[in-house]
C-alpha positions in Angstrom: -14.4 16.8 49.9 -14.3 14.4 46.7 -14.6 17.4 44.7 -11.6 19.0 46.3 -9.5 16.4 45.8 -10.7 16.1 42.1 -10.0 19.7 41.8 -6.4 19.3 43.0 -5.4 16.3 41.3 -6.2 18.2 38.2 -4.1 21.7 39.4 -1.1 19.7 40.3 -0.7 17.6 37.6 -1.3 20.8 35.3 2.0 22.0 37.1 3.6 18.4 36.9 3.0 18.7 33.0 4.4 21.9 32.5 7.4 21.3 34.9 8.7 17.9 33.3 12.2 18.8 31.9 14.5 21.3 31.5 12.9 22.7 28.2 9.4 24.2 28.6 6.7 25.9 27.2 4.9 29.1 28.1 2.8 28.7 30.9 0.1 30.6 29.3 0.7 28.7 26.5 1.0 25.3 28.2 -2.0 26.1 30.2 -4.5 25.8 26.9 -1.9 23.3 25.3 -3.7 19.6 24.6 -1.0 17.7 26.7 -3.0 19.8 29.5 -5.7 18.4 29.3 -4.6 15.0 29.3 -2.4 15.7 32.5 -4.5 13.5 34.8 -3.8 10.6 33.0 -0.2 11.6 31.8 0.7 12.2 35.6 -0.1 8.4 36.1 1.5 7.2 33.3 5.1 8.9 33.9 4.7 8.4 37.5 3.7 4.6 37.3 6.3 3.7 34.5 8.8 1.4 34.7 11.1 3.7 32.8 13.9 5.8 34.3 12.4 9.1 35.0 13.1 12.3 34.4 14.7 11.0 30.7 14.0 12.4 27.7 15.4 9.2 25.8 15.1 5.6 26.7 18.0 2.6 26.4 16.7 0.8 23.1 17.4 -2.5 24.9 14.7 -1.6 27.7 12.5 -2.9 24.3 14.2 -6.1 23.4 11.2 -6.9 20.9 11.7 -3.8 18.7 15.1 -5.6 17.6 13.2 -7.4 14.9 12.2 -4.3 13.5 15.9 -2.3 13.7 17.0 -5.5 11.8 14.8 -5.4 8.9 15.5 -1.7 8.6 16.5 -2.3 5.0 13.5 -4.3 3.5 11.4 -1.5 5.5 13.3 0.7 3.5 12.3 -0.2 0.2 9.0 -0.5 0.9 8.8 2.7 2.2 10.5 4.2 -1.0 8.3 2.0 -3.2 5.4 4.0 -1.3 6.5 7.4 -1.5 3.5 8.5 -3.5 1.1 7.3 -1.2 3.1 8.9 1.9 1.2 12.5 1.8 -0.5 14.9 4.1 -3.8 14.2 5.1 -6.5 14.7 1.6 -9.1 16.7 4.0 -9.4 18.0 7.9 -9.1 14.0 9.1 -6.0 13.9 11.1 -6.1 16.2 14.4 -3.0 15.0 15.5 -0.8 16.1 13.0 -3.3 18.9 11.4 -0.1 21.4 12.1 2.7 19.6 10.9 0.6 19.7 6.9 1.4 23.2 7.2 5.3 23.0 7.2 5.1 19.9 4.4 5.7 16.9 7.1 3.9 13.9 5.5 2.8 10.4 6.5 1.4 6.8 5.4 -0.3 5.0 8.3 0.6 1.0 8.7 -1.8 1.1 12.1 -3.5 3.5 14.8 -4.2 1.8 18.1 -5.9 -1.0 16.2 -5.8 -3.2 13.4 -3.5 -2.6 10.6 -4.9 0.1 7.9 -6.4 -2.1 4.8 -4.6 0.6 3.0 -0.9 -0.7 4.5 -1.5 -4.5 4.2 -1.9 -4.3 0.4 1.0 -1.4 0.2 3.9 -2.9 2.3 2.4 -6.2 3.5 6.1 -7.1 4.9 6.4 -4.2 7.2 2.6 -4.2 8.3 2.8 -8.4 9.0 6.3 -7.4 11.1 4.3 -4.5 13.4 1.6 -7.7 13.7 3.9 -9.6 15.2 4.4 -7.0 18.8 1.9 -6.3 20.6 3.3 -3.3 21.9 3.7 -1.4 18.8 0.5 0.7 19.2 0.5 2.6 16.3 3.5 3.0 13.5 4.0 4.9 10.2 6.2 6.5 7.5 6.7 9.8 8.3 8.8 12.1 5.4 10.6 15.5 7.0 11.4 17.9 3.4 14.1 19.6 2.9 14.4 22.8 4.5 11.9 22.1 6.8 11.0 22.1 10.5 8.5 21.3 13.2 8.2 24.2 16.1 8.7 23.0 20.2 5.6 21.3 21.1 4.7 18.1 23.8 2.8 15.8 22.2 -0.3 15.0 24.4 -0.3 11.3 25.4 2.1 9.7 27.9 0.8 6.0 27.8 3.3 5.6 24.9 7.3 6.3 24.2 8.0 6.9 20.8 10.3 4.8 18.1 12.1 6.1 15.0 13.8 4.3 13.1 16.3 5.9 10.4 15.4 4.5 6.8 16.4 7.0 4.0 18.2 10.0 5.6 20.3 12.6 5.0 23.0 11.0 7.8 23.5 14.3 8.4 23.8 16.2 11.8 21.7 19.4 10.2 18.8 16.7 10.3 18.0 16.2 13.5 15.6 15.9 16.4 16.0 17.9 19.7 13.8 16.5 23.3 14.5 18.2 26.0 17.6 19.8 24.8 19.3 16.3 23.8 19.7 16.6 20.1 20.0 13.3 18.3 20.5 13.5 14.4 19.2 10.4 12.2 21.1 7.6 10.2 19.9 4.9 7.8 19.2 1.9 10.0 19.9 3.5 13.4 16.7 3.5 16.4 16.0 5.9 19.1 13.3 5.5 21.7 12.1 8.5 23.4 9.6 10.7 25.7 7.9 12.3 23.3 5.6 14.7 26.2 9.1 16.2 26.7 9.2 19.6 24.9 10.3 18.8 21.1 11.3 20.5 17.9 12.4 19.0 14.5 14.9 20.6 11.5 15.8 19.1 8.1 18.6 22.2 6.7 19.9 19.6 4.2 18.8 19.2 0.8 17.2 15.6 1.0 13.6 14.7 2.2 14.0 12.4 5.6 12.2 9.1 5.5 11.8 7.1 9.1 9.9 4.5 10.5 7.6 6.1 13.6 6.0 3.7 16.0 4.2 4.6 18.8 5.0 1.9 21.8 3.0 0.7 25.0 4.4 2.8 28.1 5.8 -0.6 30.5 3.7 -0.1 33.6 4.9 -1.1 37.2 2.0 -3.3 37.9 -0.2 -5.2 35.8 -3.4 -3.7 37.1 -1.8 -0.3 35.8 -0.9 -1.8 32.4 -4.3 -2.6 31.6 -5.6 1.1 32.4 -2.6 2.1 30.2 -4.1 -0.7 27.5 -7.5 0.3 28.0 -6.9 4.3 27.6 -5.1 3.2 24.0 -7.6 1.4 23.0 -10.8 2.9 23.2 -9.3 7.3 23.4 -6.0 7.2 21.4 -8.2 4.9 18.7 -10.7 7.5 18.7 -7.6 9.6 16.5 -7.2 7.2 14.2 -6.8 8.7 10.4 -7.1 6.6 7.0 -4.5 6.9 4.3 -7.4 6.1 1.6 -11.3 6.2 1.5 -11.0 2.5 2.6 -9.4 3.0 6.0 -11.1 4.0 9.5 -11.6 7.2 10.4 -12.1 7.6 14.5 -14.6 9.6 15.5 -12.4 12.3 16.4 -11.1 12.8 13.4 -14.8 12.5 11.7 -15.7 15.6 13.5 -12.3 17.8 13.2 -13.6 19.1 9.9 -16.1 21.0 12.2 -13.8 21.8 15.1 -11.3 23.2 12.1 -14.1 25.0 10.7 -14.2 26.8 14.0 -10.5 27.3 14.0 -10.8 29.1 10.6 -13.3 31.6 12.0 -10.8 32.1 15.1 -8.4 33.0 13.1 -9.9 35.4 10.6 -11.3 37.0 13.1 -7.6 37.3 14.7 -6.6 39.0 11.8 -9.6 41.7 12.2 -9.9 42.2 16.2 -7.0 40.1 18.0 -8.5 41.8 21.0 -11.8 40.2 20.8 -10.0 36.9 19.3 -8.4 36.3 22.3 -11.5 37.3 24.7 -13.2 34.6 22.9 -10.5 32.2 23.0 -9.9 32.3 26.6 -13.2 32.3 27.4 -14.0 29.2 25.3 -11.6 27.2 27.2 -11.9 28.9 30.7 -15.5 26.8 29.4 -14.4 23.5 28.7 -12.4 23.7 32.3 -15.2 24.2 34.1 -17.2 21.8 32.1 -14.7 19.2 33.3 -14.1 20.3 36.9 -17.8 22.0 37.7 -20.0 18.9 37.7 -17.1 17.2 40.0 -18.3 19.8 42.6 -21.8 18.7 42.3 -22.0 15.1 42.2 
């Protein structure tokens, strides 16, 4: 009986995952998509949220304490700009989150990961790292630079226990730079903030001729009970942690990221052998995670 109701819980919010919104993904696709397999614990975080549901962006004074940050936006600015050297794609396979977004020349320079501040960011932009310090609820923040010419494809990112702050510092201020959720479009200015949902299907463009530069935090999901606050706490603090990424030899690396140079390894193999036999790729493929399902819901069934 346990097992059954294990087994459901899982199913439906599988389908609560890939219904949210208007936009969607594939359901073949959504069905070995990483926001899947955090469903479970995305399904209480939506459904226990003080925020409006069924929005794709948020009021930015439902977070009165990110105010301090929007009003700073120009001393964040130049440090940022100061920085841009250090703001790069990851230097090896350490950054799972983002592995995909290297590809299409998205870069970023950490200030914090569901932790402490990045040694790496204190010495950097001390100002802008003591500021994040100073709320609690900012769980993770970075620089994040968006080329020229550039984009980033429809994907849901795979954690619901946070909404997600950008903050425009050196933009184009142009509507051809822009970021879409849920079919809402909203294009960036300097020193303009937008707080959204960011497990709503989302894409990214930049078809002007000036590199984007915004501040990116990751903020605590408000909870409707306290009891249900610290799960959301807890789940940040010991899995999302486990994805940290360092700027620098000197920074953490969770353990995630210290074994993603294997599980990328993998990924390699997958897809040369794609190129040869896609036939036999995907036989592989779907039987690998047709694995990992039943590694997750078989033992439920037995104990």
């Amino acid at each position: 009986m346990v097992a059954a109701i294990i087994i459901g819980i899982f199913i439906l919010s599988v389908w609560y995952a890939h219904s949210r919104g208007r936009e969607k993904q594939k359901f073949s696709r959504q069905l070995f998509d990483h926001s899947t397999f955090m469903a479970p614990i995305n399904m209480f975080m939506t459904g226990l949220s003080t925020l409006p549901p069924k929005q794709p962006f948020f009021d930015n004074q439902a977070f009165p304490e990110l105010q301090k940050i929007t009003d700073n936006w120009e001393t964040i600015r130049d440090e940022a700009v100061r920085l841009q050297d250090h703001i790069k794609a990851a230097q090896g396979n350490n950054d799972a989150g983002f592995n995909t977004f290297f590809k299409r020349g998205w870069k970023r320079f950490y200030l914090k990961w569901y932790g402490d501040a990045h040694p790496s960011a204190r010495e950097l932009c001390p100002f802008t790292t003591e500021l994040v310090s100073q709320i609690p609820t900012i769980k993770a923040a970075m620089f994040a630079e968006l080329p020229a010419g550039s984009h980033l494809g429809k994907h849901r990112d795979p954690y619901a226990g946070s909404v997600r702050y950008h903050l425009g510092l050196a933009t184009p201020n142009d509507d051809r730079c822009f970021i879409e959720v849920d079919g809402v479009r909203h294009s960036w200015r300097d020193g303009e903030a937008v707080l959204f949902d960011e497990t709503y299907v989302h894409w990214a463009q930049n078809d002007t001729e000036q590199t984007r530069i915004i501040f990116f935090c990751d903020i605590e999901r408000p909870m409707k009970w306290r009891w249900a606050q610290a799960v959301n706490h807890w789940v940040g603090a010991t899995l999302m942690s486990a994805a940290s990424s360092p700027n620098d030899e000197n920074d953490r690396t969770g353990f995630i990221n210290r074994i993603f140079k294997y599980v990328n390894s993998v990924r390699d193999a997958g897809q040369n052998l794609k190129k040869r036999n896609r036939t036999l790729y995907y036989w592989v493929k779907h039987s690998l995670i047709v694995a990992i399902f039943a590694a997750i819901i078989v033992p439920s069934v037995f104990f």
